[in-house]
N, C-alpha and C positions, 0 to 999 in steps of 0.2 A: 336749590339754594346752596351756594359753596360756604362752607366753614372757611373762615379764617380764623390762621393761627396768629400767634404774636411768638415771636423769639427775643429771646432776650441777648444781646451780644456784645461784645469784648470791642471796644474800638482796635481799628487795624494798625497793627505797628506804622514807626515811620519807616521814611522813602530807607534810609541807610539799613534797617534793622530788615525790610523787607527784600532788601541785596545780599545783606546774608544770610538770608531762606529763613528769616524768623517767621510764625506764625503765631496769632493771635487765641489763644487757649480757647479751648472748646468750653461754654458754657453749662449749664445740668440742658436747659433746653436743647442743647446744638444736641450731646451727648444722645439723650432722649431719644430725639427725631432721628438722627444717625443708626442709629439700634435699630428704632422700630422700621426704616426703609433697609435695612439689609432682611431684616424679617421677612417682610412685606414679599420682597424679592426670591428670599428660597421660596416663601410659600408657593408663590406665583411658579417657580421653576417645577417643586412638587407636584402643583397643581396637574402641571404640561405633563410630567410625567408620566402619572397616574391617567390621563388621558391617553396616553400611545397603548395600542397593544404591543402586549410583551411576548406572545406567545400566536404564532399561526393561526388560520382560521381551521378549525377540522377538516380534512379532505370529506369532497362530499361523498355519497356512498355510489360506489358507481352500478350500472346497469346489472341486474343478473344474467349472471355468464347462463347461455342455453342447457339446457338440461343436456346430458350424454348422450347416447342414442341408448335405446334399450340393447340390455346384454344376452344374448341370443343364449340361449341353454342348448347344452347337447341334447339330441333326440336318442333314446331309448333306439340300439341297434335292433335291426328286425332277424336278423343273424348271431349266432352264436361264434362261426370264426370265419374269418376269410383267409385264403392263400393264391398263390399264384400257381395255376399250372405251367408246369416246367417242360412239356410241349409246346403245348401252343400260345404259355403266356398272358393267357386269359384269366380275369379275378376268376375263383371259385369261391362259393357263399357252401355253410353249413346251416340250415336252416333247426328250429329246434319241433318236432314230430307233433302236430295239433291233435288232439286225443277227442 
């Protein structure tokens, strides 16, 4: 069911007075209704607003990267020093005496 309103209004200038851009005073009704449709209007603008996101969606969390490879540890030498022999060029090992 539509409400209707009633306004109440100013009769319109004559022909001459409306050639010189007179206009016919806004009544408390006109006045009213005027107000309350600019209202109306930010609301609705707010409304929209408040609707948009304002801010990016979170990036999603992406895949886990592969684990490293495992870190190889050095092995305990089974030699105490090595050198080169200055002959013939070959590693020499110094082993340490098993008791």
């Amino acid at each position: 069911m539509a409400v209707r309103r009633y306004f109440s209004v100013y009769p319109q200038p004559g022909a001459f007075a409306r050639m010189l851009g007179k206009k016919a005073p806004a009544t408390t009704d006109e006045w009213v209704h005027g107000v309350a449709t600019q209202k109306h209007q930010l609301n609705q603008q707010m409304l929209s607003a408040f609707r948009q996101p304002t801010l990016p969606e979170p990036p999603k969390p992406a895949a886990q990267a592969p684990s490293p490879a495992p870190v190889r540890l050095p092995t305990p030498k089974k030699y105490l020093r090595r050198w080169r022999d200055p002959i013939t060029s070959e590693w020499r090992y110094a082993y340490a005496e098993k008791a």
